[in-house]
C-alpha positions as CSV (number, residue, x, y, z in Angstrom):
1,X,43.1,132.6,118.6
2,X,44.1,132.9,114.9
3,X,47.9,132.4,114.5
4,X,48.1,133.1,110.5
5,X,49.6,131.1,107.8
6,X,53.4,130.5,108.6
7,X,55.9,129.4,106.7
8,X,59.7,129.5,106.2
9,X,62.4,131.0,104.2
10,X,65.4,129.3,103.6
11,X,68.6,131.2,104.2
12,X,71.2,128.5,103.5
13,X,72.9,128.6,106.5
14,X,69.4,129.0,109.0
15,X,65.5,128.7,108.0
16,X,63.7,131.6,109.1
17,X,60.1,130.9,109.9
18,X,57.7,133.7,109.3
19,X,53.6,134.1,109.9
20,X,52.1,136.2,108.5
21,X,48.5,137.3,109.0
22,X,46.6,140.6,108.3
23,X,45.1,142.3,105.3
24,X,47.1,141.2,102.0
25,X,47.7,144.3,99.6
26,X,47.7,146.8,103.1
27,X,50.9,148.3,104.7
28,X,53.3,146.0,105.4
29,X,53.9,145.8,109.2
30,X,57.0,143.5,110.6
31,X,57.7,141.9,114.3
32,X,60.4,140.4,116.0
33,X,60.8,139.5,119.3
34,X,63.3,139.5,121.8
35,X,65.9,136.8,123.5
36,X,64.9,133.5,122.9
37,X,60.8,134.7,122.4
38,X,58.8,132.9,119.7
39,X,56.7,135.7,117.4
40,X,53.6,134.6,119.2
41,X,54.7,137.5,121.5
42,X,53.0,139.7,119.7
43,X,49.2,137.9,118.9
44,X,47.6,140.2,121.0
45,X,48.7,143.1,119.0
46,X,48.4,141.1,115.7
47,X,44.0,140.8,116.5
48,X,44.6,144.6,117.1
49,X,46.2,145.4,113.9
50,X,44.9,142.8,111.4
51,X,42.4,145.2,109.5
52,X,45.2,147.8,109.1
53,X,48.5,146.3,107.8
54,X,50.0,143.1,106.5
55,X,51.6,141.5,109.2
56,X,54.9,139.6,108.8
57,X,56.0,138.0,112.2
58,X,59.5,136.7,112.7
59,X,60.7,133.6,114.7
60,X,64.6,134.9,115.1
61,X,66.9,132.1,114.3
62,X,66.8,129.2,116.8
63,X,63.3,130.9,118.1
64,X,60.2,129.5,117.6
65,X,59.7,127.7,114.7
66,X,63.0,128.9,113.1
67,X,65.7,126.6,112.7
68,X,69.0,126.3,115.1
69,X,72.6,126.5,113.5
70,X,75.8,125.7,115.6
71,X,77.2,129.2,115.1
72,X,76.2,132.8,113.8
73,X,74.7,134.1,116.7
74,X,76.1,137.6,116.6
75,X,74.2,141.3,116.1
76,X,75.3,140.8,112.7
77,X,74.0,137.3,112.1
78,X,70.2,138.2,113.1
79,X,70.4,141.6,111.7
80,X,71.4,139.8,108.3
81,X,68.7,137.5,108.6
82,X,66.1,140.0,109.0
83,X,67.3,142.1,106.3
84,X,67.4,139.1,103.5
85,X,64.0,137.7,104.7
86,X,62.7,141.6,103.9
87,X,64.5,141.6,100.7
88,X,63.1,138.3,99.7
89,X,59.5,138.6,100.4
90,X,60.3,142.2,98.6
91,X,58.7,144.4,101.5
92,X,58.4,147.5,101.0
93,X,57.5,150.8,103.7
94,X,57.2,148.7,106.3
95,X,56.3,149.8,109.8
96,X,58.6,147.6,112.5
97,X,57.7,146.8,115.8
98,X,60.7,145.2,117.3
99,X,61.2,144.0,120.9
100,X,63.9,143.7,122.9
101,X,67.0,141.7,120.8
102,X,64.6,141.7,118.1
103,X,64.0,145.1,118.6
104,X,68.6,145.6,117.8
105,X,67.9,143.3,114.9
106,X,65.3,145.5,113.9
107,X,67.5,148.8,113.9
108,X,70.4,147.6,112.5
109,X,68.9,145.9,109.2
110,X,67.2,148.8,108.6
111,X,70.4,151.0,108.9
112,X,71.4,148.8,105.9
113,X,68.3,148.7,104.0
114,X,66.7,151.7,105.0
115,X,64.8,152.4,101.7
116,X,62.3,149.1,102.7
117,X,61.1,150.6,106.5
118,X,58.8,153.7,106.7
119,X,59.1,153.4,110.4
120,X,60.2,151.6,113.6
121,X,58.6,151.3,117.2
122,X,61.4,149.2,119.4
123,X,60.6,148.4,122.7
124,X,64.3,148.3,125.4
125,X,66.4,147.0,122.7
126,X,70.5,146.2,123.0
127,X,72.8,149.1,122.2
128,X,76.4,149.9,122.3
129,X,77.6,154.0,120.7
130,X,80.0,152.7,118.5
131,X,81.8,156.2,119.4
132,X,82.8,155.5,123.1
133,X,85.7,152.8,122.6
134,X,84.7,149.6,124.9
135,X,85.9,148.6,128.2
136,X,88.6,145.3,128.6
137,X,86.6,142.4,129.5
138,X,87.1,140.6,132.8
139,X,88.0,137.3,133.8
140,X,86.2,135.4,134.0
141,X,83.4,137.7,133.0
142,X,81.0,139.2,135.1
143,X,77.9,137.8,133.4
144,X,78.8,134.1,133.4
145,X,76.2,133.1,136.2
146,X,73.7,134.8,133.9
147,X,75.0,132.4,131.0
148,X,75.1,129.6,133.2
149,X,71.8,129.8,134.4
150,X,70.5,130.3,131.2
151,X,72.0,127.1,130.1
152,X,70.5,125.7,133.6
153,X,66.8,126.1,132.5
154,X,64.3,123.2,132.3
155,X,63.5,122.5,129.2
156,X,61.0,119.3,129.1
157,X,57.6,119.3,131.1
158,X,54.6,116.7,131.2
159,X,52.2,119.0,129.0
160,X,51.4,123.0,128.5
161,X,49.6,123.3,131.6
162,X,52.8,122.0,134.0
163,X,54.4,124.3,132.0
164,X,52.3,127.9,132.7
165,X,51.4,127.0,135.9
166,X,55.4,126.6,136.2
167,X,56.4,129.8,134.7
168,X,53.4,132.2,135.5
169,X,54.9,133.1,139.1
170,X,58.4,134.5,137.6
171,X,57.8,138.0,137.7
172,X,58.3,138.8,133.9
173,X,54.9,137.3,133.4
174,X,53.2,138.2,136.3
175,X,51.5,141.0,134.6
176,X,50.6,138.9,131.3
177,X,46.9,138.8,130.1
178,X,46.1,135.5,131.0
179,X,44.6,134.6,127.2
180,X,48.3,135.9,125.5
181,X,50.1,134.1,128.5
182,X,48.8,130.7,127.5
183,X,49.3,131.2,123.6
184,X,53.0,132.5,124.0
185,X,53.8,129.4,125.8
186,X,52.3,127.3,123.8
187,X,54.7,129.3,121.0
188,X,57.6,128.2,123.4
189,X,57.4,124.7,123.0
190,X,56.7,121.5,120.7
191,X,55.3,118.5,121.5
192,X,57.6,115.1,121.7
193,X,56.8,111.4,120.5
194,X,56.6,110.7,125.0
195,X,53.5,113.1,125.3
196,X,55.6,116.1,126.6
197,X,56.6,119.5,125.2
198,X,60.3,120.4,124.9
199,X,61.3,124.2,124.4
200,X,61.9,125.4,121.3
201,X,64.7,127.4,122.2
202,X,67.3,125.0,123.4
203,X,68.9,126.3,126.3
204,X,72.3,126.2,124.9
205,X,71.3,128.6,121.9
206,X,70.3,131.2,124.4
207,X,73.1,131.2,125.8
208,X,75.0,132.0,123.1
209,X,72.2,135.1,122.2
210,X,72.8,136.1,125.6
211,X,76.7,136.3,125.7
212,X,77.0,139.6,123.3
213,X,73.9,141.0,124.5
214,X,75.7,141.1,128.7
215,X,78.8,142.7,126.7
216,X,77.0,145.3,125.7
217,X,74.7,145.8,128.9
218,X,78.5,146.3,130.2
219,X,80.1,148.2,127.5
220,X,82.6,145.4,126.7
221,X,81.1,144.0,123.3
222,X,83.4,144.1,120.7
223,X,83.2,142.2,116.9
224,X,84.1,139.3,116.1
225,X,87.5,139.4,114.5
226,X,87.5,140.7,111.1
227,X,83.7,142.0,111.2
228,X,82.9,145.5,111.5
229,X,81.4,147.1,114.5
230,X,77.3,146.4,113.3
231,X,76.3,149.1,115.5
232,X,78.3,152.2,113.7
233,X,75.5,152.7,110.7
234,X,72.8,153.2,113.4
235,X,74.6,157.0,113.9
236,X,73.4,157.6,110.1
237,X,70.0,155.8,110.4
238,X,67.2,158.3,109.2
239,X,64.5,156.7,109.5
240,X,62.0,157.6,112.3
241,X,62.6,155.6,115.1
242,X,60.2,155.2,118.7
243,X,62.3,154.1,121.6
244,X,60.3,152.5,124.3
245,X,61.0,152.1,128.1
246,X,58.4,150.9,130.5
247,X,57.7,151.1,133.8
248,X,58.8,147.8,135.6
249,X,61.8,147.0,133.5
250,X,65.4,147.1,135.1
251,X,67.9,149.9,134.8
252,X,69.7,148.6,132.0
253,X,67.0,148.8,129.9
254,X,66.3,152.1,130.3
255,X,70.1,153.0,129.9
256,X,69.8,151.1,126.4
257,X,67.4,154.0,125.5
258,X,69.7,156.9,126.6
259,X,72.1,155.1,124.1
260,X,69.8,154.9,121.3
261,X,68.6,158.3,121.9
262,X,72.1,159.6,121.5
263,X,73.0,157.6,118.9
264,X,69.8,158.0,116.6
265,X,69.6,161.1,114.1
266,X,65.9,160.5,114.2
267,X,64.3,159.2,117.8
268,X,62.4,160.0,120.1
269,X,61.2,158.5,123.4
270,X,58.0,157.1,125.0
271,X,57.4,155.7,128.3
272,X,54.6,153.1,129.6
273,X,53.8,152.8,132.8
274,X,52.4,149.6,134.2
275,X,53.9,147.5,132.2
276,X,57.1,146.2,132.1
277,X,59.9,144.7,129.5
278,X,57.2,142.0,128.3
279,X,54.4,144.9,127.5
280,X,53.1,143.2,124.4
281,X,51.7,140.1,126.8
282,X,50.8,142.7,129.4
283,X,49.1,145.9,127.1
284,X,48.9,145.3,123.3
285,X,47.1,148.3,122.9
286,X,49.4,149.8,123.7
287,X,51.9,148.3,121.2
288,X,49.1,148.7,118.4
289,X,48.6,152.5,119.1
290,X,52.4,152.9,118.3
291,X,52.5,150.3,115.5
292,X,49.6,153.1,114.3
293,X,51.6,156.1,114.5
Protein backbone atom coordinates (compact mmCIF):
# COMPACT_ATOMS: atom_id res chain seq x y z
CA UNK A 1 0.00 0.00 0.00
CA UNK A 2 1.32 3.44 -1.23
CA UNK A 3 2.08 5.65 1.73
CA UNK A 4 3.10 8.94 -0.34
CA UNK A 5 6.13 11.08 -0.08
CA UNK A 6 6.48 12.39 3.56
CA UNK A 7 8.44 14.85 4.84
CA UNK A 8 8.68 17.47 7.69
CA UNK A 9 8.18 20.94 8.53
CA UNK A 10 10.14 22.52 11.01
CA UNK A 11 8.35 24.55 13.58
CA UNK A 12 11.20 25.54 15.89
CA UNK A 13 9.89 24.33 18.87
CA UNK A 14 8.38 20.72 17.25
CA UNK A 15 8.92 19.06 13.61
CA UNK A 16 5.73 18.24 12.08
CA UNK A 17 5.85 15.40 9.69
CA UNK A 18 3.52 15.54 6.83
CA UNK A 19 2.72 12.92 3.69
CA UNK A 20 1.35 13.87 1.31
CA UNK A 21 0.01 11.81 -1.68
CA UNK A 22 -2.86 12.43 -4.25
CA UNK A 23 -3.17 14.45 -7.49
CA UNK A 24 -0.71 17.64 -7.31
CA UNK A 25 -2.53 20.86 -8.69
CA UNK A 26 -6.31 19.18 -7.35
CA UNK A 27 -8.14 20.38 -4.21
CA UNK A 28 -6.27 20.38 -1.39
CA UNK A 29 -7.64 17.83 1.19
CA UNK A 30 -5.94 17.76 4.95
CA UNK A 31 -6.05 14.82 7.79
CA UNK A 32 -5.28 14.55 11.17
CA UNK A 33 -5.84 11.99 13.51
CA UNK A 34 -6.78 11.57 16.89
CA UNK A 35 -4.83 10.80 20.47
CA UNK A 36 -1.72 9.48 19.97
CA UNK A 37 -2.70 7.92 16.14
CA UNK A 38 -0.06 8.13 13.44
CA UNK A 39 -1.72 9.65 9.91
CA UNK A 40 -1.57 6.15 8.51
CA UNK A 41 -5.12 6.12 10.02
CA UNK A 42 -6.51 7.35 7.22
CA UNK A 43 -4.62 5.13 4.05
CA UNK A 44 -7.66 3.47 3.35
CA UNK A 45 -9.46 6.67 2.60
CA UNK A 46 -6.22 8.24 1.07
CA UNK A 47 -6.51 5.04 -2.10
CA UNK A 48 -10.26 6.23 -2.08
CA UNK A 49 -9.49 9.81 -2.64
CA UNK A 50 -6.21 10.02 -4.47
CA UNK A 51 -7.69 10.84 -7.97
CA UNK A 52 -9.79 13.74 -6.48
CA UNK A 53 -7.76 15.99 -4.19
CA UNK A 54 -4.27 16.63 -2.93
CA UNK A 55 -3.77 14.92 0.12
CA UNK A 56 -1.83 16.46 3.07
CA UNK A 57 -1.73 13.99 6.05
CA UNK A 58 -0.57 15.14 9.47
CA UNK A 59 1.43 13.21 12.16
CA UNK A 60 0.29 15.55 15.37
CA UNK A 61 3.19 16.43 17.37
CA UNK A 62 4.83 13.53 19.15
CA UNK A 63 2.57 11.17 16.72
CA UNK A 64 3.95 9.28 14.08
CA UNK A 65 6.74 10.45 12.58
CA UNK A 66 6.48 13.93 14.20
CA UNK A 67 8.79 14.98 16.72
CA UNK A 68 8.28 14.92 20.74
CA UNK A 69 8.93 18.28 22.82
CA UNK A 70 8.89 18.22 26.67
CA UNK A 71 6.01 20.66 26.80
CA UNK A 72 3.18 22.31 24.59
CA UNK A 73 0.76 19.87 24.66
CA UNK A 74 -2.36 21.95 25.07
CA UNK A 75 -5.58 22.56 22.43
CA UNK A 76 -3.67 25.52 21.63
CA UNK A 77 -0.24 24.01 21.01
CA UNK A 78 -1.68 21.46 18.23
CA UNK A 79 -4.20 23.86 16.94
CA UNK A 80 -1.08 26.21 16.34
CA UNK A 81 0.78 23.62 14.75
CA UNK A 82 -1.79 22.81 12.30
CA UNK A 83 -2.50 26.27 11.40
CA UNK A 84 1.40 27.30 10.64
CA UNK A 85 1.98 23.96 8.78
CA UNK A 86 -1.26 25.17 6.47
CA UNK A 87 0.16 28.56 6.22
CA UNK A 88 3.54 27.36 5.25
CA UNK A 89 2.74 24.89 2.58
CA UNK A 90 0.34 28.02 1.56
CA UNK A 91 -2.94 25.70 1.34
CA UNK A 92 -5.61 27.04 0.14
CA UNK A 93 -9.76 25.76 0.12
CA UNK A 94 -8.97 22.89 1.76
CA UNK A 95 -11.40 20.18 2.67
CA UNK A 96 -10.46 18.71 6.38
CA UNK A 97 -11.15 15.52 7.61
CA UNK A 98 -10.15 15.46 11.22
CA UNK A 99 -10.58 12.68 13.79
CA UNK A 100 -11.01 12.65 17.09
CA UNK A 101 -8.18 15.12 18.92
CA UNK A 102 -7.13 15.87 15.55
CA UNK A 103 -10.42 16.34 14.54
CA UNK A 104 -10.40 19.72 17.81
CA UNK A 105 -7.14 20.69 16.23
CA UNK A 106 -8.82 20.64 13.08
CA UNK A 107 -11.77 23.13 14.26
CA UNK A 108 -9.99 25.40 16.07
CA UNK A 109 -7.11 26.30 13.47
CA UNK A 110 -9.62 26.91 11.22
CA UNK A 111 -11.52 29.33 13.52
CA UNK A 112 -8.22 31.30 13.20
CA UNK A 113 -7.55 30.92 9.61
CA UNK A 114 -10.75 30.36 8.24
CA UNK A 115 -10.10 31.93 4.82
CA UNK A 116 -7.63 28.59 3.98
CA UNK A 117 -10.63 25.63 4.68
CA UNK A 118 -13.58 25.35 2.24
CA UNK A 119 -14.83 22.64 4.56
CA UNK A 120 -14.46 20.21 7.50
CA UNK A 121 -15.73 16.56 8.20
CA UNK A 122 -14.64 15.78 12.06
CA UNK A 123 -15.37 12.54 13.30
CA UNK A 124 -16.22 12.69 17.80
CA UNK A 125 -13.77 15.40 18.37
CA UNK A 126 -13.03 17.14 22.04
CA UNK A 127 -15.25 20.12 22.88
CA UNK A 128 -15.87 22.41 25.78
CA UNK A 129 -18.91 25.74 25.07
CA UNK A 130 -16.73 28.27 26.16
CA UNK A 131 -20.17 29.92 27.41
CA UNK A 132 -20.98 27.47 30.30
CA UNK A 133 -18.27 28.47 33.04
CA UNK A 134 -16.30 25.08 34.09
CA UNK A 135 -16.72 22.93 37.04
CA UNK A 136 -13.87 22.95 40.12
CA UNK A 137 -11.59 20.15 39.54
CA UNK A 138 -11.35 17.27 42.06
CA UNK A 139 -8.67 15.86 43.98
CA UNK A 140 -7.17 14.02 43.01
CA UNK A 141 -8.87 14.06 39.73
CA UNK A 142 -11.29 11.67 38.57
CA UNK A 143 -9.42 10.64 35.39
CA UNK A 144 -6.03 9.84 36.88
CA UNK A 145 -6.39 5.92 36.39
CA UNK A 146 -7.08 6.82 32.85
CA UNK A 147 -3.60 8.83 32.87
CA UNK A 148 -2.00 6.20 34.68
CA UNK A 149 -2.77 3.53 32.48
CA UNK A 150 -2.02 5.36 29.68
CA UNK A 151 1.44 5.81 30.98
CA UNK A 152 1.24 1.93 31.91
CA UNK A 153 1.14 0.76 28.21
CA UNK A 154 3.78 -1.55 26.62
CA UNK A 155 5.64 0.01 24.45
CA UNK A 156 8.49 -2.42 22.96
CA UNK A 157 7.51 -5.83 21.24
CA UNK A 158 9.71 -8.59 19.41
CA UNK A 159 8.44 -7.44 15.77
CA UNK A 160 5.03 -6.14 14.03
CA UNK A 161 3.40 -9.31 14.11
CA UNK A 162 3.63 -9.80 18.25
CA UNK A 163 2.51 -6.51 18.07
CA UNK A 164 -1.13 -6.95 15.92
CA UNK A 165 -1.71 -10.15 17.15
CA UNK A 166 -1.31 -8.30 20.66
CA UNK A 167 -3.54 -5.37 20.01
CA UNK A 168 -6.17 -6.84 17.50
CA UNK A 169 -8.43 -8.28 20.46
CA UNK A 170 -8.96 -4.68 22.21
CA UNK A 171 -12.13 -3.83 21.10
CA UNK A 172 -11.37 -0.48 19.30
CA UNK A 173 -9.88 -2.65 16.58
CA UNK A 174 -11.95 -5.34 16.50
CA UNK A 175 -13.92 -4.10 13.65
CA UNK A 176 -10.65 -2.93 11.57
CA UNK A 177 -10.16 -4.15 7.87
CA UNK A 178 -7.59 -6.51 8.44
CA UNK A 179 -5.26 -4.85 5.38
CA UNK A 180 -5.66 -0.99 7.18
CA UNK A 181 -5.16 -2.82 10.70
CA UNK A 182 -1.69 -4.07 9.75
CA UNK A 183 -0.48 -0.73 7.96
CA UNK A 184 -1.73 1.56 11.01
CA UNK A 185 0.37 -0.43 13.23
CA UNK A 186 3.11 -0.57 11.41
CA UNK A 187 2.49 3.61 11.48
CA UNK A 188 2.68 3.05 15.33
CA UNK A 189 5.93 1.90 15.67
CA UNK A 190 9.76 2.10 14.56
CA UNK A 191 12.17 -0.37 14.42
CA UNK A 192 15.20 -0.45 17.13
CA UNK A 193 19.11 -1.38 16.58
CA UNK A 194 17.86 -5.04 18.89
CA UNK A 195 15.41 -6.12 16.08
CA UNK A 196 12.21 -4.87 17.85
CA UNK A 197 9.74 -1.99 17.27
CA UNK A 198 9.24 0.59 19.98
CA UNK A 199 6.04 2.96 19.68
CA UNK A 200 6.23 6.04 18.32
CA UNK A 201 4.13 7.67 20.69
CA UNK A 202 5.91 7.42 23.98
CA UNK A 203 3.57 6.57 26.55
CA UNK A 204 4.45 9.51 28.64
CA UNK A 205 3.42 12.03 25.70
CA UNK A 206 0.05 10.55 25.69
CA UNK A 207 -0.49 11.13 28.72
CA UNK A 208 0.06 14.52 28.74
CA UNK A 209 -2.61 14.67 25.29
CA UNK A 210 -4.80 12.92 27.38
CA UNK A 211 -4.85 15.10 30.56
CA UNK A 212 -6.91 18.26 28.87
CA UNK A 213 -8.85 16.09 26.69
CA UNK A 214 -10.49 14.07 30.40
CA UNK A 215 -11.06 17.87 31.61
CA UNK A 216 -13.10 18.57 28.98
CA UNK A 217 -14.90 15.08 28.72
CA UNK A 218 -15.77 16.37 32.42
CA UNK A 219 -16.35 20.00 31.89
CA UNK A 220 -13.30 21.03 34.12
CA UNK A 221 -10.77 22.14 31.39
CA UNK A 222 -9.63 25.42 31.92
CA UNK A 223 -6.41 27.40 30.07
CA UNK A 224 -3.36 27.53 30.98
CA UNK A 225 -2.68 30.61 32.91
CA UNK A 226 -2.41 33.65 30.85
CA UNK A 227 -3.79 31.86 27.50
CA UNK A 228 -7.15 32.49 26.25
CA UNK A 229 -9.95 29.97 26.35
CA UNK A 230 -8.91 28.30 22.48
CA UNK A 231 -12.30 27.06 22.26
CA UNK A 232 -14.28 30.67 22.33
CA UNK A 233 -13.62 31.46 18.36
CA UNK A 234 -15.37 28.15 17.45
CA UNK A 235 -18.92 30.15 18.43
CA UNK A 236 -17.96 32.50 15.23
CA UNK A 237 -16.60 29.70 13.04
CA UNK A 238 -18.48 29.90 9.50
CA UNK A 239 -17.21 27.56 7.76
CA UNK A 240 -19.29 24.41 7.00
CA UNK A 241 -18.65 21.98 9.44
CA UNK A 242 -19.82 17.78 9.48
CA UNK A 243 -19.96 16.45 12.93
CA UNK A 244 -19.77 12.69 13.03
CA UNK A 245 -20.91 10.16 15.75
CA UNK A 246 -20.91 6.43 15.10
CA UNK A 247 -22.47 3.74 16.24
CA UNK A 248 -20.19 1.80 18.81
CA UNK A 249 -18.51 4.78 20.31
CA UNK A 250 -19.08 5.70 24.11
CA UNK A 251 -21.44 8.36 25.44
CA UNK A 252 -18.99 10.92 25.71
CA UNK A 253 -18.41 11.03 22.35
CA UNK A 254 -21.60 11.51 21.23
CA UNK A 255 -22.07 14.31 23.99
CA UNK A 256 -18.95 16.09 22.31
CA UNK A 257 -21.27 16.33 19.23
CA UNK A 258 -24.30 17.95 21.17
CA UNK A 259 -21.51 20.49 22.19
CA UNK A 260 -20.24 21.18 18.79
CA UNK A 261 -23.62 21.28 17.40
CA UNK A 262 -24.53 24.09 19.80
CA UNK A 263 -21.58 25.71 19.63
CA UNK A 264 -21.08 25.79 15.63
CA UNK A 265 -22.90 28.61 13.54
CA UNK A 266 -22.60 26.30 10.66
CA UNK A 267 -22.89 22.23 11.51
CA UNK A 268 -24.73 19.76 11.06
CA UNK A 269 -24.74 16.10 12.13
CA UNK A 270 -24.29 12.54 10.56
CA UNK A 271 -24.41 9.31 12.15
CA UNK A 272 -22.72 5.82 11.06
CA UNK A 273 -23.78 2.86 12.16
CA UNK A 274 -21.56 -0.14 12.44
CA UNK A 275 -18.73 1.42 12.98
CA UNK A 276 -17.36 2.87 15.87
CA UNK A 277 -14.74 5.80 17.04
CA UNK A 278 -11.95 4.22 14.79
CA UNK A 279 -14.36 4.23 11.44
CA UNK A 280 -11.61 5.17 9.07
CA UNK A 281 -9.82 1.54 9.84
CA UNK A 282 -13.31 0.04 9.92
CA UNK A 283 -15.35 1.90 6.69
CA UNK A 284 -13.21 4.38 4.63
CA UNK A 285 -15.84 4.71 2.38
CA UNK A 286 -17.44 6.02 4.37
CA UNK A 287 -15.00 8.74 5.35
CA UNK A 288 -14.27 9.36 1.53
CA UNK A 289 -18.05 9.95 0.63
CA UNK A 290 -17.97 12.80 3.31
CA UNK A 291 -14.44 13.99 2.41
CA UNK A 292 -16.51 14.26 -1.15
CA UNK A 293 -19.30 16.32 0.03
Amino acid sequence: MSHGRRFAVDLGAVEISVREWGSPGAQPLVTVGGTGLPSELFLGVEQLLESSFHGFSIDRRSQGHSSTPEDGYDFSDFAGDLREVVERLDLRNIVGLGHSAGGTDMLLAAATAPDRWERLTIMEPTLQDPRIPPLNETRPPTYQRALANAQRRRVEFPGITAAIERWKVAPNFRRARPDLFRSYVEGCFEPTTAGTVRLRCHPEAEAKMLAPIMQVFQRRYRPPAGRPDPFRPLLDLRVPVTLVTTEFSGGYYAEMVRRGLSMLPNARHVHLDGVGHLVPLEKPEAVANLARG
